[in-house]
C-alpha positions in Angstrom: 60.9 112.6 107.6 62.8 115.7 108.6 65.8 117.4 106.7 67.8 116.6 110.0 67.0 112.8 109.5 67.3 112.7 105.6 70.9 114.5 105.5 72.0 112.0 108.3 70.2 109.2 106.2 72.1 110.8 103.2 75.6 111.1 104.9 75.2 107.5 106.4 74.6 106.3 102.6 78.0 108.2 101.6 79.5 106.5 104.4 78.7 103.2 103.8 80.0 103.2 99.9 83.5 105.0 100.7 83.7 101.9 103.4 83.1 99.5 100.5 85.4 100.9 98.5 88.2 101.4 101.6 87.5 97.2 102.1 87.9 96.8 98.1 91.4 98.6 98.2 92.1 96.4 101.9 91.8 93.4 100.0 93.5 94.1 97.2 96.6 95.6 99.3 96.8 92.9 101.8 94.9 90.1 99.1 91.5 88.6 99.9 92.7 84.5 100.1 95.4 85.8 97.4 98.8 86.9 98.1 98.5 90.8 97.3 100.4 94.3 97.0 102.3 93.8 100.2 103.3 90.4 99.0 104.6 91.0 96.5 106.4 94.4 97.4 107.9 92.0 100.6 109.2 89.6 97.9 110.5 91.9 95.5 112.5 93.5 98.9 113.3 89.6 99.7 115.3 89.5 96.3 117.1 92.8 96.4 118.2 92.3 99.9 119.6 88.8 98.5 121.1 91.0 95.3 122.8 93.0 97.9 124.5 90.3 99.8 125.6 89.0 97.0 127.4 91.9 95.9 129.3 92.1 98.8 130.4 88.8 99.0 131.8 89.0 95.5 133.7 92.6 96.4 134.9 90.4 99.8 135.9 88.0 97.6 137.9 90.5 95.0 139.0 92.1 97.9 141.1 89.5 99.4 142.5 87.8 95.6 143.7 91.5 94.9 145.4 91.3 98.2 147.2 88.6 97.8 148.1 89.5 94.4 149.4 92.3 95.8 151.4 90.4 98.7 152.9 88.1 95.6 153.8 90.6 93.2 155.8 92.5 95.9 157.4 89.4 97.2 158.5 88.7 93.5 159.8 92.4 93.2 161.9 92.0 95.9 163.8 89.1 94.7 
């Protein structure tokens, strides 16, 4: 065998391990039959996006009893 063919064999061999470990960290950010990374990161997005539209409901909801607090507190001063 040459030097030519053993550095290819060699380089081939390096190749082959950095693919199993590119698979290895695939699987574990997509999940292999298990949800994984993204999953969870798409869930935890799911719940603050929830969080959020909560929020502004309730200022929506302050919003308009300040309003009409407002409205009946000036209708009262005027009397």
């Amino acid at each position: 065998m040459t030097d030519f063919e053993t550095t290819v064999l060699n380089d081939l061999s390096l190749v082959k391990s950095e693919m199993a470990v590119l698979k290895n960290q695939m699987a574990s950010l997509v999940g292999a039959g298990q949800p994984g990374r993204l999953y969870a990161l798409e869930h935890r997005l799911d719940q603050h996006e929830r969080g959020i539209q909560h929020a502004k409901g309730a200022i929506a909801a302050f919003g308009v009893i300040f309003t009409l607090i407002e409205v009946a507190v000036r209708y009262l001063h005027e009397r």
